[in-house]
PyMOL Python script that loads the backbone (N, CA, C, O; Angstrom):
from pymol import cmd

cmd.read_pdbstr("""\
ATOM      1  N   UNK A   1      22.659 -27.855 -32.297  1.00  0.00           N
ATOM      2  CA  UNK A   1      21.714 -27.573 -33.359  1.00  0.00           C
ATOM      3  C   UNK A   1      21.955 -28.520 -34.530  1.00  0.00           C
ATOM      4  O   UNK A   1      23.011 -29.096 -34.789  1.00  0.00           O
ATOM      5  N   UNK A   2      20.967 -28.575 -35.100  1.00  0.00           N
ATOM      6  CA  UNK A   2      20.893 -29.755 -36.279  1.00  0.00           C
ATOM      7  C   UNK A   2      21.836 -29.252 -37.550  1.00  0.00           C
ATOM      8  O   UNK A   2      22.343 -28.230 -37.088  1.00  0.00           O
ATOM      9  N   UNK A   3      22.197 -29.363 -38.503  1.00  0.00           N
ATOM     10  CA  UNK A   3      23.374 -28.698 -39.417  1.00  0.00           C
ATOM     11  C   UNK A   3      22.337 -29.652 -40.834  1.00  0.00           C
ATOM     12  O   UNK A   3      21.763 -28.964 -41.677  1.00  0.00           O
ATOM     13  N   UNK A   4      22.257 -30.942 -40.884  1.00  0.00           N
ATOM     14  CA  UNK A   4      21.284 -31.647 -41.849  1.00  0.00           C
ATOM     15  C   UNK A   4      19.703 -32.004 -41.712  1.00  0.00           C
ATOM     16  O   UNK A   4      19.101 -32.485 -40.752  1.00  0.00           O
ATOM     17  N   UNK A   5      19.216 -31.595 -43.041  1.00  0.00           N
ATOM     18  CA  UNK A   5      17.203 -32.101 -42.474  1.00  0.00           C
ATOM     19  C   UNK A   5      17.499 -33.577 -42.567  1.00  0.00           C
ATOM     20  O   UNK A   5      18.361 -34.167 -43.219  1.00  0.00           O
ATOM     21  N   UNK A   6      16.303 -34.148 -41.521  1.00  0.00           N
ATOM     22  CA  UNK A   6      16.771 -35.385 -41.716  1.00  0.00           C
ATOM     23  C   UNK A   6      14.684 -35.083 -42.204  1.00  0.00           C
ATOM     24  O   UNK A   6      13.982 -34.080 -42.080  1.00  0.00           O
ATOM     25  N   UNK A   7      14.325 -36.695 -42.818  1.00  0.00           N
ATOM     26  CA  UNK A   7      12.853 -36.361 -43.709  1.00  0.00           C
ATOM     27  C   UNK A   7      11.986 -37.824 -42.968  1.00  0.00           C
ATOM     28  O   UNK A   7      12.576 -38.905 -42.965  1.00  0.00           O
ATOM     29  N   UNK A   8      10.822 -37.724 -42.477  1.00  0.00           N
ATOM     30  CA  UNK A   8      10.474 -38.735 -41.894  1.00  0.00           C
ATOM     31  C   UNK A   8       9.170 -39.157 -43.149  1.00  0.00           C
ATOM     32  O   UNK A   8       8.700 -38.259 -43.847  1.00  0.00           O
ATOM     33  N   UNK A   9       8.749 -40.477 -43.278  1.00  0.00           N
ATOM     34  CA  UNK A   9       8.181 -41.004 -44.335  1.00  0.00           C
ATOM     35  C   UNK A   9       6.666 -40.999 -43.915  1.00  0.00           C
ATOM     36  O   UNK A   9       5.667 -40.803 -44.608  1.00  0.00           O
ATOM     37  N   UNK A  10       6.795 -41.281 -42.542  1.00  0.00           N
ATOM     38  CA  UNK A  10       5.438 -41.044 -42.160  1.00  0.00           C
ATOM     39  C   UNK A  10       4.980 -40.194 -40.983  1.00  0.00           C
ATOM     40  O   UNK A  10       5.872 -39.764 -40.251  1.00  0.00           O
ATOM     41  N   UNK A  11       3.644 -39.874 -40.679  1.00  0.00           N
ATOM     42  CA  UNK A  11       3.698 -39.059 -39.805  1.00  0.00           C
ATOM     43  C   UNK A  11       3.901 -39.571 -38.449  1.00  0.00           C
ATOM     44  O   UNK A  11       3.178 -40.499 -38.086  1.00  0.00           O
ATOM     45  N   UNK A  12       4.880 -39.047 -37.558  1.00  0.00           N
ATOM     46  CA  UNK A  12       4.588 -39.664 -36.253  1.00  0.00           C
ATOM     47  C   UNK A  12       4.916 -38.660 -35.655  1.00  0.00           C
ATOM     48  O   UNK A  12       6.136 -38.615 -35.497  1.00  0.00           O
ATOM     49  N   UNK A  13       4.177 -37.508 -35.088  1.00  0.00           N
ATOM     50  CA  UNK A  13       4.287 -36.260 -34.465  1.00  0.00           C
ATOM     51  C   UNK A  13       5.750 -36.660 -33.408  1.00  0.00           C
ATOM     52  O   UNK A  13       6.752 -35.964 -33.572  1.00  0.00           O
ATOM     53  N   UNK A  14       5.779 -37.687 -32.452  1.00  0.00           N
ATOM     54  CA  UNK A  14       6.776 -38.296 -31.178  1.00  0.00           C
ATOM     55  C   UNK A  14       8.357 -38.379 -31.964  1.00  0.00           C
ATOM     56  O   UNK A  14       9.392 -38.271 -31.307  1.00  0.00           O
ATOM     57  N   UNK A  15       8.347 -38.584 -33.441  1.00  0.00           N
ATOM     58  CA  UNK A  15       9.700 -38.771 -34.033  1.00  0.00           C
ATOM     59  C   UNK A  15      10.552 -37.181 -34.051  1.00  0.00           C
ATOM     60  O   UNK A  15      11.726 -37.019 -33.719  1.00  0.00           O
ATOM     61  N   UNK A  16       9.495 -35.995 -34.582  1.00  0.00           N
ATOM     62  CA  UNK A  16       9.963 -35.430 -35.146  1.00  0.00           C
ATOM     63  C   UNK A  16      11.083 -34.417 -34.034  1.00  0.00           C
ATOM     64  O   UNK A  16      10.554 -33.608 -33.271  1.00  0.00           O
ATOM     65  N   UNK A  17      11.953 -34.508 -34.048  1.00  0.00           N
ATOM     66  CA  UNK A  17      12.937 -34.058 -33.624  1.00  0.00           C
ATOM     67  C   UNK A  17      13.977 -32.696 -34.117  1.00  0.00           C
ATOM     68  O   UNK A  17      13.322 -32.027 -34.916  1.00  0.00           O
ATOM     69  N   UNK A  18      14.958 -32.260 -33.965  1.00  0.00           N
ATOM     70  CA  UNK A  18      14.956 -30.662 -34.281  1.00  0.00           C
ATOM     71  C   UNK A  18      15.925 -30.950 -35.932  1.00  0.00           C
ATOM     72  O   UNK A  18      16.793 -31.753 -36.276  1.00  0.00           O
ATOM     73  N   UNK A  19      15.167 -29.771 -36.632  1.00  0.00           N
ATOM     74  CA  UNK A  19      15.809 -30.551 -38.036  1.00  0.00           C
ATOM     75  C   UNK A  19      15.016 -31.638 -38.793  1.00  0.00           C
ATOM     76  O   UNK A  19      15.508 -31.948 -39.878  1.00  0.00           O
ATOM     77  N   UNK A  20      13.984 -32.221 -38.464  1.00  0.00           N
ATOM     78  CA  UNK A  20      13.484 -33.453 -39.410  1.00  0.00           C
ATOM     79  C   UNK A  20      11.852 -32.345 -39.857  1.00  0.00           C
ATOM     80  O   UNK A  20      11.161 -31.466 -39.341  1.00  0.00           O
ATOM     81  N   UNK A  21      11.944 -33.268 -41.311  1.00  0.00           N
ATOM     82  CA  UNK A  21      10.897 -32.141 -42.441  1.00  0.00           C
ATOM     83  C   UNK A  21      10.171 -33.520 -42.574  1.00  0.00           C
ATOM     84  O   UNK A  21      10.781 -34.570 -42.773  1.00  0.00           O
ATOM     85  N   UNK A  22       8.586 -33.404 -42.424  1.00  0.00           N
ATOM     86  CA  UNK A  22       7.718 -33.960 -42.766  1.00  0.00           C
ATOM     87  C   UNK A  22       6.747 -33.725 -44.402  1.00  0.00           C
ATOM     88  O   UNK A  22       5.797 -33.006 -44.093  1.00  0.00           O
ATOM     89  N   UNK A  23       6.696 -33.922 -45.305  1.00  0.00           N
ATOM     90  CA  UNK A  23       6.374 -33.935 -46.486  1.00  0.00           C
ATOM     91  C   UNK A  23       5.037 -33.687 -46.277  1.00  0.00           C
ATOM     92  O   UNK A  23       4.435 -34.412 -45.485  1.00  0.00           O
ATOM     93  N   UNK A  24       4.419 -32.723 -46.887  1.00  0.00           N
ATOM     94  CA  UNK A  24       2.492 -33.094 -46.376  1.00  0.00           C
ATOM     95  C   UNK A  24       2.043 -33.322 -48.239  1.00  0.00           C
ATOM     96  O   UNK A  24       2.496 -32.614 -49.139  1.00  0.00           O
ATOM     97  N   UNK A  25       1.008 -34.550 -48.435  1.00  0.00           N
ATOM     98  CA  UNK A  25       0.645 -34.998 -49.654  1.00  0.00           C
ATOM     99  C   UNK A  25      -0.212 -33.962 -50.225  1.00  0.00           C
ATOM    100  O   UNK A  25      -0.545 -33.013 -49.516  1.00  0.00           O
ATOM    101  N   UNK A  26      -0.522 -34.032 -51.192  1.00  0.00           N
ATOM    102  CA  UNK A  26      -1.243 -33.235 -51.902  1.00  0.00           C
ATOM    103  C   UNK A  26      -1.043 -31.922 -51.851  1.00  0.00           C
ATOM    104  O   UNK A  26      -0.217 -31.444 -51.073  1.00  0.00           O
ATOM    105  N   UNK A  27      -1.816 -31.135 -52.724  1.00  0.00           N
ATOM    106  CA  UNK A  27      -2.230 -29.901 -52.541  1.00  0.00           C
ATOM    107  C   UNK A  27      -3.283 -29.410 -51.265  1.00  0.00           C
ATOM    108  O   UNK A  27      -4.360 -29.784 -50.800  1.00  0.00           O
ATOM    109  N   UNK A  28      -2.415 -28.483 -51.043  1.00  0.00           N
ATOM    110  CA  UNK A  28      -3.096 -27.312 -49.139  1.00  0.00           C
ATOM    111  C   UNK A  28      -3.240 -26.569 -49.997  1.00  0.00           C
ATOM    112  O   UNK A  28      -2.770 -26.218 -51.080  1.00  0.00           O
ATOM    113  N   UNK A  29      -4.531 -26.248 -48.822  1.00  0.00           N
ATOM    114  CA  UNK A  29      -5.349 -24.776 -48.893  1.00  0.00           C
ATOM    115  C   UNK A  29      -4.914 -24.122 -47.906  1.00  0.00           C
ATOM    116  O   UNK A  29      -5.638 -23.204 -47.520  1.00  0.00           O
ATOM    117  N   UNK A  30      -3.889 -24.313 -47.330  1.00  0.00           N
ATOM    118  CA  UNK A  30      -3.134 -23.749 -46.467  1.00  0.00           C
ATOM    119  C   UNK A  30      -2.348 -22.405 -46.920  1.00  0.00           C
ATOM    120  O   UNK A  30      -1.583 -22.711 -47.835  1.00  0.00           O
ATOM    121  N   UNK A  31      -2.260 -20.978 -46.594  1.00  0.00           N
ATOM    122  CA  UNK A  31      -1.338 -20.777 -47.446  1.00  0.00           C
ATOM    123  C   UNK A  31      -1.560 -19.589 -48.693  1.00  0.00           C
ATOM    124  O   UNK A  31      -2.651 -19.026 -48.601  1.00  0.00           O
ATOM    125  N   UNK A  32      -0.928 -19.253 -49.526  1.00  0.00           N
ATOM    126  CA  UNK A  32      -0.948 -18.575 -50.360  1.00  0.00           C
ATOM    127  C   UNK A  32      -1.151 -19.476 -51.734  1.00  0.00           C
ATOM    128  O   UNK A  32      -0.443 -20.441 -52.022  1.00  0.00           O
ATOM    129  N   UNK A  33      -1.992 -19.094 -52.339  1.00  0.00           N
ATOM    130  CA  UNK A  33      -2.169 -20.027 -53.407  1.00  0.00           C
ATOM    131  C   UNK A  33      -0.706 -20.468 -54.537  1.00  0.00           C
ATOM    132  O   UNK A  33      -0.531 -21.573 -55.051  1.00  0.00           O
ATOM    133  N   UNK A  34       0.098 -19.367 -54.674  1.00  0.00           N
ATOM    134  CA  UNK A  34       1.467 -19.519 -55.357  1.00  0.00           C
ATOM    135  C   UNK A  34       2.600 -20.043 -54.171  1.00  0.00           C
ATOM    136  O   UNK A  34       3.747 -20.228 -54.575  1.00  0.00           O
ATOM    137  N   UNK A  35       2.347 -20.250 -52.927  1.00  0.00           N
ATOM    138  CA  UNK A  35       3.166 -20.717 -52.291  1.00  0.00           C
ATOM    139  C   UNK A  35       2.846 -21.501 -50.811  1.00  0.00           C
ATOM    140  O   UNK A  35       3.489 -21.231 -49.797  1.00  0.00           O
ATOM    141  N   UNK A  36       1.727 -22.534 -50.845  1.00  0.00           N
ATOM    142  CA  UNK A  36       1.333 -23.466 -50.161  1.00  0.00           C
ATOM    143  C   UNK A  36       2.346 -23.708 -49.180  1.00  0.00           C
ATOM    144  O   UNK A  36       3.559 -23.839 -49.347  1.00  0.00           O
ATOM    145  N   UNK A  37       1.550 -23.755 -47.952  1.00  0.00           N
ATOM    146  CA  UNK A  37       2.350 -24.601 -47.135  1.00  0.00           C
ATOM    147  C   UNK A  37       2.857 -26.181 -47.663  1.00  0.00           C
ATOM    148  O   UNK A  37       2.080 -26.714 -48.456  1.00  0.00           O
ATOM    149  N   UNK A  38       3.557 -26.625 -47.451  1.00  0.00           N
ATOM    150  CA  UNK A  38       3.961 -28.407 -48.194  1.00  0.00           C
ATOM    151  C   UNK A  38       4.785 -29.288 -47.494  1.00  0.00           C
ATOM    152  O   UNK A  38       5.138 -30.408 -47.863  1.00  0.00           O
ATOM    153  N   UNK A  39       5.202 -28.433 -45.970  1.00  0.00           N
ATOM    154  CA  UNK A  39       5.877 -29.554 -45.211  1.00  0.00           C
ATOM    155  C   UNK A  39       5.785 -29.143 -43.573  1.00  0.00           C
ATOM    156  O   UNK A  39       5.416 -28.070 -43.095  1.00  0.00           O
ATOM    157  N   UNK A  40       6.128 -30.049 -43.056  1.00  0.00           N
ATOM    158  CA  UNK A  40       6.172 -29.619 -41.635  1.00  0.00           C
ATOM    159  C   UNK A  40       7.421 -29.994 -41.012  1.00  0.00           C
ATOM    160  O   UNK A  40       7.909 -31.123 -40.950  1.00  0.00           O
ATOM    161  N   UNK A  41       8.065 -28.456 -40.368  1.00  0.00           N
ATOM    162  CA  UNK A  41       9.544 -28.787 -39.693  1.00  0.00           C
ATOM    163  C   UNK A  41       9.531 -28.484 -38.335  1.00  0.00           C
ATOM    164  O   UNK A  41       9.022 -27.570 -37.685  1.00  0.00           O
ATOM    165  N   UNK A  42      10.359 -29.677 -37.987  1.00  0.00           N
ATOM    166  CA  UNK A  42      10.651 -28.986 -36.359  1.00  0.00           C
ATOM    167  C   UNK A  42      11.832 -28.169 -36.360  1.00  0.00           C
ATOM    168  O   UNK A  42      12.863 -28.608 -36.870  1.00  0.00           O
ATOM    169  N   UNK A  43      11.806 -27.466 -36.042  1.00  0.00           N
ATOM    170  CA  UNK A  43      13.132 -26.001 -35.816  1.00  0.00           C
ATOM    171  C   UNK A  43      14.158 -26.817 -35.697  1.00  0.00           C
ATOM    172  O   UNK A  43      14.007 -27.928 -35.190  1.00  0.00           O
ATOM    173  N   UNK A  44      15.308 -26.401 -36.131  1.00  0.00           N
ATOM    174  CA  UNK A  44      16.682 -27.199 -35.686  1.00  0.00           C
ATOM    175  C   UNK A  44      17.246 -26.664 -34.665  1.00  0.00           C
ATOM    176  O   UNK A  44      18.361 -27.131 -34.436  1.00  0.00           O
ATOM    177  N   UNK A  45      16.809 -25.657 -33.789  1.00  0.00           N
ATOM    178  CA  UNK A  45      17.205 -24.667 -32.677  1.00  0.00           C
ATOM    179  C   UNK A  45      16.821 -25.699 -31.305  1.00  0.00           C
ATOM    180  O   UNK A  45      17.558 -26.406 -30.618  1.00  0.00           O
ATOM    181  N   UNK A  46      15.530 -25.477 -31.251  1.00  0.00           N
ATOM    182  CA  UNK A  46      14.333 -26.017 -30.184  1.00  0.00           C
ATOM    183  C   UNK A  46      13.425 -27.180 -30.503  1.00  0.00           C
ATOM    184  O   UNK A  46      12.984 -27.887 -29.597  1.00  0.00           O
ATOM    185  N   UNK A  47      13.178 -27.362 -31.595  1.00  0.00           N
ATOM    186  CA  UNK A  47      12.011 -28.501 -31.970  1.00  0.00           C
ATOM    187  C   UNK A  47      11.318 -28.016 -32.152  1.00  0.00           C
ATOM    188  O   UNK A  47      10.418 -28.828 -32.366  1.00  0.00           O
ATOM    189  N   UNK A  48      10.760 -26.572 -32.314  1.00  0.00           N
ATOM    190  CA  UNK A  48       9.452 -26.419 -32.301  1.00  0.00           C
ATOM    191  C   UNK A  48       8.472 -26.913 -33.840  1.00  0.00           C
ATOM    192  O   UNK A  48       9.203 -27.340 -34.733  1.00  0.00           O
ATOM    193  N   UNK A  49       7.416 -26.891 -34.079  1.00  0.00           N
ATOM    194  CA  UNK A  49       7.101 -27.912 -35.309  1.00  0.00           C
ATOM    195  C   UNK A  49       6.093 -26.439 -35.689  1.00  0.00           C
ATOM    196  O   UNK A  49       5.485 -25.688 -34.927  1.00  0.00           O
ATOM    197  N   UNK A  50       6.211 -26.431 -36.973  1.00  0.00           N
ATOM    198  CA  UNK A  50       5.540 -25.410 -37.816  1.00  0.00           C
ATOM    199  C   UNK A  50       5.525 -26.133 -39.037  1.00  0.00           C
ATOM    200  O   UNK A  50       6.303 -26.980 -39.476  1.00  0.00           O
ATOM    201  N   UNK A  51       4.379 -25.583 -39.550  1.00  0.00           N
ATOM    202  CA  UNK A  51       3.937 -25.515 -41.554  1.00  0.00           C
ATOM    203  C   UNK A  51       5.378 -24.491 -42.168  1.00  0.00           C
ATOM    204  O   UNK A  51       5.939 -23.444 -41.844  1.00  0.00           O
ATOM    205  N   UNK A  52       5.463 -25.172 -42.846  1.00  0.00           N
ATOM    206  CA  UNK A  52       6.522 -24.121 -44.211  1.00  0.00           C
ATOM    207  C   UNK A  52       6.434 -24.198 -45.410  1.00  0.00           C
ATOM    208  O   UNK A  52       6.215 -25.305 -45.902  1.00  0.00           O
ATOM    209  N   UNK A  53       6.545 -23.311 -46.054  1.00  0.00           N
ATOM    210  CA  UNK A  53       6.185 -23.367 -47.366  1.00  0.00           C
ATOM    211  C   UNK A  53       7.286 -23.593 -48.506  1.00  0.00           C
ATOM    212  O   UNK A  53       8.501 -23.752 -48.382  1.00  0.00           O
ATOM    213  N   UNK A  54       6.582 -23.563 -49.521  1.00  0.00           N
ATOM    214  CA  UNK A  54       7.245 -24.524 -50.898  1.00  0.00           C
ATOM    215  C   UNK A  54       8.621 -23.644 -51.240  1.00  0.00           C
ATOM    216  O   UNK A  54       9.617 -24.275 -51.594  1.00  0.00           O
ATOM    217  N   UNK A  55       8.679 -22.266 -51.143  1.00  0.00           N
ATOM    218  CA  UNK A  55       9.704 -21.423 -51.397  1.00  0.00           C
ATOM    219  C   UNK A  55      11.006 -22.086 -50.137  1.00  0.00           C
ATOM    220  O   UNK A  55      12.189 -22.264 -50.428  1.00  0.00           O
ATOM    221  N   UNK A  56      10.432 -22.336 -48.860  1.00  0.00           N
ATOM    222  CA  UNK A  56      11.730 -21.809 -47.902  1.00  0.00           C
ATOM    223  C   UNK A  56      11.465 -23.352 -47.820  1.00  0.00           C
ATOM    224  O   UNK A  56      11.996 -23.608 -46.739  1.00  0.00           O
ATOM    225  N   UNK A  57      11.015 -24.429 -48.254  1.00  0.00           N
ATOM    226  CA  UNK A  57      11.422 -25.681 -47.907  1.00  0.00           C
ATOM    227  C   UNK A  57      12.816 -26.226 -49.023  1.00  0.00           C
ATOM    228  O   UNK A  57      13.663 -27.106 -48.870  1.00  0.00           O
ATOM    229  N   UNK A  58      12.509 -25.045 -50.386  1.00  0.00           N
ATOM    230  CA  UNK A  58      13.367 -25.361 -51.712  1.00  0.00           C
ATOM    231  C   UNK A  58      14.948 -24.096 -51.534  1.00  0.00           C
ATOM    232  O   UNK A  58      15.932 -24.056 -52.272  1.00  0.00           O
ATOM    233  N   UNK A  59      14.621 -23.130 -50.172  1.00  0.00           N
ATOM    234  CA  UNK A  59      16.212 -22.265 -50.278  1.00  0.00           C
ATOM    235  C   UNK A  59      15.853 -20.930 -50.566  1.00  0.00           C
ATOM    236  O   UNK A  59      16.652 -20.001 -50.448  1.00  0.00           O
ATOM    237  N   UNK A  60      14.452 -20.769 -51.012  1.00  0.00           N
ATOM    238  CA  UNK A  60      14.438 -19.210 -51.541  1.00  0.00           C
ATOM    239  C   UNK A  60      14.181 -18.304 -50.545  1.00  0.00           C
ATOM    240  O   UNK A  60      14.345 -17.086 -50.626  1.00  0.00           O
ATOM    241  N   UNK A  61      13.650 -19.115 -49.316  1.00  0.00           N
ATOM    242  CA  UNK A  61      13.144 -18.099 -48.231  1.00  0.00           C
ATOM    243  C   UNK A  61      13.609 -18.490 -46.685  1.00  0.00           C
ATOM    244  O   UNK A  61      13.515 -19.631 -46.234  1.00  0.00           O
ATOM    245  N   UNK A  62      14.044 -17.528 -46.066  1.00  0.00           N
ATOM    246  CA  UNK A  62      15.010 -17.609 -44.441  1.00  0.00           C
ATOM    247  C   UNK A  62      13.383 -17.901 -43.861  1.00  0.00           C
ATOM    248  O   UNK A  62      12.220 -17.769 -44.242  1.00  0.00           O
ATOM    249  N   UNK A  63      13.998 -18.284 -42.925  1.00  0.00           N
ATOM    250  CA  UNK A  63      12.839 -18.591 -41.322  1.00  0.00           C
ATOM    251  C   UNK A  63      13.234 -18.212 -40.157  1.00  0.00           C
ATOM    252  O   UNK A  63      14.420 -18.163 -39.833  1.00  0.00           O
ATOM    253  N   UNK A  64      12.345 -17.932 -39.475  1.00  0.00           N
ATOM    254  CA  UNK A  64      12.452 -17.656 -37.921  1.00  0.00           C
ATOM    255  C   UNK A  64      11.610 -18.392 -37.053  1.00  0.00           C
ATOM    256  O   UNK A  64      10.390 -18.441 -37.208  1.00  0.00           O
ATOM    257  N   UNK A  65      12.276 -19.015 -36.066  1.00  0.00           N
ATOM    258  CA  UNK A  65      11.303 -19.942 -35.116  1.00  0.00           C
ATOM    259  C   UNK A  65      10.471 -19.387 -34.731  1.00  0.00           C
ATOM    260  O   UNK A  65      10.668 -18.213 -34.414  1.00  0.00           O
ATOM    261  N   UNK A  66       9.088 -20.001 -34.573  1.00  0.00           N
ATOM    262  CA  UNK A  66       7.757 -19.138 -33.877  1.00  0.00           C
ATOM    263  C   UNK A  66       8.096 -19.572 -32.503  1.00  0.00           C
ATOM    264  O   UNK A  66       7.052 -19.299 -31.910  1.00  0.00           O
ATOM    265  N   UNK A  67       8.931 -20.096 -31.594  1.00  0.00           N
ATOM    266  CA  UNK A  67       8.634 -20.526 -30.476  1.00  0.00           C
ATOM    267  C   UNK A  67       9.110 -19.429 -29.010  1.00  0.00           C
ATOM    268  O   UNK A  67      10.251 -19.728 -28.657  1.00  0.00           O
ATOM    269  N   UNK A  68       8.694 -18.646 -28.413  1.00  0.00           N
ATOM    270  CA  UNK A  68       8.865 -18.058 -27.581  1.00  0.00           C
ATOM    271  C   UNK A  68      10.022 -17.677 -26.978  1.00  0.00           C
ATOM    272  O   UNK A  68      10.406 -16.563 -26.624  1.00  0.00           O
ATOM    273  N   UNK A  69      10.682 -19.085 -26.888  1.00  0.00           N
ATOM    274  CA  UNK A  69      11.769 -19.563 -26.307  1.00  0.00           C
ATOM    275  C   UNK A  69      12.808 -19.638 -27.145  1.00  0.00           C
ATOM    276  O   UNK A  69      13.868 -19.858 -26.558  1.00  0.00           O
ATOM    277  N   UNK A  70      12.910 -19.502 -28.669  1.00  0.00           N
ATOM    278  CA  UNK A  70      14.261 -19.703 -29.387  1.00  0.00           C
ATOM    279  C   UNK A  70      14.267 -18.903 -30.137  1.00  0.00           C
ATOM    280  O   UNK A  70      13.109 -18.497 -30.031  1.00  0.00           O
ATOM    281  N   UNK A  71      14.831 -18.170 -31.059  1.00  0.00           N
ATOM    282  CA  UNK A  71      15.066 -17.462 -31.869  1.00  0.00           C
ATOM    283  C   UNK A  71      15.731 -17.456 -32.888  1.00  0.00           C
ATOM    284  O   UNK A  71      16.229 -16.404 -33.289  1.00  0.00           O
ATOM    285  N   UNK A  72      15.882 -18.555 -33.502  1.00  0.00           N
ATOM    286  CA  UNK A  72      16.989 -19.397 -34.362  1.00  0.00           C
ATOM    287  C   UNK A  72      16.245 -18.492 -35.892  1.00  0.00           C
ATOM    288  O   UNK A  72      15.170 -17.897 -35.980  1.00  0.00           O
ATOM    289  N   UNK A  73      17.357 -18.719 -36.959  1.00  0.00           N
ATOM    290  CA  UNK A  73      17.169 -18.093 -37.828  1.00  0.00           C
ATOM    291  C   UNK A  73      18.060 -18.724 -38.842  1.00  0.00           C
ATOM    292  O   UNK A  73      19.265 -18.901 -38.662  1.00  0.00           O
ATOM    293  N   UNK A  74      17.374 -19.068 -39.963  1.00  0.00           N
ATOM    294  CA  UNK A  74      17.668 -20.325 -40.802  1.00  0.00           C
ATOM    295  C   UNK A  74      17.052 -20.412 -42.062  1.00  0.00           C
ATOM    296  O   UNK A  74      15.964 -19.883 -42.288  1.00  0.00           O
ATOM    297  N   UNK A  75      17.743 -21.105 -42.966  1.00  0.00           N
ATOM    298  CA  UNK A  75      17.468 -21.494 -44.015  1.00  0.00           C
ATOM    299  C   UNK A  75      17.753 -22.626 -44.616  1.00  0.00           C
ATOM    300  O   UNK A  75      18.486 -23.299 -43.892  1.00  0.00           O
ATOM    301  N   UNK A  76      17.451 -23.255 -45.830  1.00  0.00           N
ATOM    302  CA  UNK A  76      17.937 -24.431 -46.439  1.00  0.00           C
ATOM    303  C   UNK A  76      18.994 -24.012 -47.886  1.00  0.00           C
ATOM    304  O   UNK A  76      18.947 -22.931 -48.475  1.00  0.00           O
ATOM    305  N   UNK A  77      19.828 -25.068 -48.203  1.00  0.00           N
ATOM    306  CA  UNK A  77      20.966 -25.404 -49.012  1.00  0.00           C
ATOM    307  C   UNK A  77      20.885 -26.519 -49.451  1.00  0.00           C
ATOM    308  O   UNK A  77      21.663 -27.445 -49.225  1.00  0.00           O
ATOM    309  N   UNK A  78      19.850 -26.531 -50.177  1.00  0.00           N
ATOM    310  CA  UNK A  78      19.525 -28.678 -50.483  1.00  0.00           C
ATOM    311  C   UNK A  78      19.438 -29.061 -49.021  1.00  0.00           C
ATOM    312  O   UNK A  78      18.801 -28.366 -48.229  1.00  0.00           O
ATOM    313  N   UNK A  79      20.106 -30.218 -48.641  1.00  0.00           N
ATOM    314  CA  UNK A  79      19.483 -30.696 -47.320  1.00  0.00           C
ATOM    315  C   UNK A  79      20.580 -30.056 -46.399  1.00  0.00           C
ATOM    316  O   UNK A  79      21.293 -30.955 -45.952  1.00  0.00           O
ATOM    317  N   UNK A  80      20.856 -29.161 -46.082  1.00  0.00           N
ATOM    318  CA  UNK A  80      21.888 -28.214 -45.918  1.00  0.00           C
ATOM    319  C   UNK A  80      21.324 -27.347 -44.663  1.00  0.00           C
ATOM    320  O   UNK A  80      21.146 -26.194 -45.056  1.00  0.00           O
ATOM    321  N   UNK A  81      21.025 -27.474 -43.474  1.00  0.00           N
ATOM    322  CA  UNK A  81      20.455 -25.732 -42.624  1.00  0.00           C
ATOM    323  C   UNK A  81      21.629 -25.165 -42.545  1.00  0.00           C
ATOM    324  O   UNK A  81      22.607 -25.714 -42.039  1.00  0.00           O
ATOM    325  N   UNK A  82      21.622 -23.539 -43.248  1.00  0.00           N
ATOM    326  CA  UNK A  82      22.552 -22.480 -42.759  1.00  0.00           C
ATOM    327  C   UNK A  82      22.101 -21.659 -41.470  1.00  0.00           C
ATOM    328  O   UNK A  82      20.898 -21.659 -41.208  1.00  0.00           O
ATOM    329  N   UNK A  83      22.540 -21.309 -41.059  1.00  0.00           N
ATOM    330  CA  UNK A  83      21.996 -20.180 -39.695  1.00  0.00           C
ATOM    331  C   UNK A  83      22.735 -18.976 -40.120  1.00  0.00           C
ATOM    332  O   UNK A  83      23.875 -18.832 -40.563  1.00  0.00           O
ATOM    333  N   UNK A  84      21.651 -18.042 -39.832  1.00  0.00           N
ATOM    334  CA  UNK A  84      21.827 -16.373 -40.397  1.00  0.00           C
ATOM    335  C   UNK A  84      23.054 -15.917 -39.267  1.00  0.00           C
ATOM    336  O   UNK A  84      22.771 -15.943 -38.069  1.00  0.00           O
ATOM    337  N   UNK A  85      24.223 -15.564 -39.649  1.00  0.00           N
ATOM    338  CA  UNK A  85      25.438 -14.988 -38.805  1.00  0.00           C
ATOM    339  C   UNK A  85      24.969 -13.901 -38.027  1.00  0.00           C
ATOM    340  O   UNK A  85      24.242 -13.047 -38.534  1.00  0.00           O
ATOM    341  N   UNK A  86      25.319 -13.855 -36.840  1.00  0.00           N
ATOM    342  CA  UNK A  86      25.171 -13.183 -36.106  1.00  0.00           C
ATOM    343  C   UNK A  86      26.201 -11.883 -36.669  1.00  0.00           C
ATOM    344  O   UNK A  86      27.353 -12.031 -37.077  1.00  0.00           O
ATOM    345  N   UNK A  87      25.282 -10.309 -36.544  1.00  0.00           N
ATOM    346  CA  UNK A  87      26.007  -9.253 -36.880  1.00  0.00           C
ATOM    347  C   UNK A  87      26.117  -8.704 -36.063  1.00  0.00           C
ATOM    348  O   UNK A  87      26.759  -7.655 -36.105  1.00  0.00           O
TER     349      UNK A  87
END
""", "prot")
cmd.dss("prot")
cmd.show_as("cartoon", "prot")
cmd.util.cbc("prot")
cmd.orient("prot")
């Protein structure tokens, strides 16, 4: 599993690999108006690639992979992924 985001500059869907955050420009209508989607990550578990928003791209908010197959559970620390301890 990935431990650092790595950040790709441009889009190339084929780069993004588990752990790398894509920046999306401007303002989305994506989203909640106080908390826009604003980047796109591939899971650091599986790869899977999802929208995330401005809170859990900055640390304030945990994630869970949407992908069928993984179940990873995570957050950010500056460029930091923690994974939620298993209880």
């Amino acid at each position: 599993m990935a431990a650092e985001l790595q950040y790709l500059q441009a889009w190339i869907p084929e780069k993004m690999e588990p752990g790398t955050v894509f920046l999306l420009d401007g303002p989305n209508a994506l989203g909640h108006e106080s908390n826009p989607f604003v980047a796109v990550l591939a899971c650091p578990g599986c790869g899977t690639v999802g929208l995330i928003t401005r809170r859990q791209l900055r640390g304030f908010e945990s994630m869970i992979c949407g992908s069928s197959s993984c179940s990873a559970e995570f957050g950010f620390d500056g460029d930091t992924i923690r994974y939620r301890s298993l209880q």
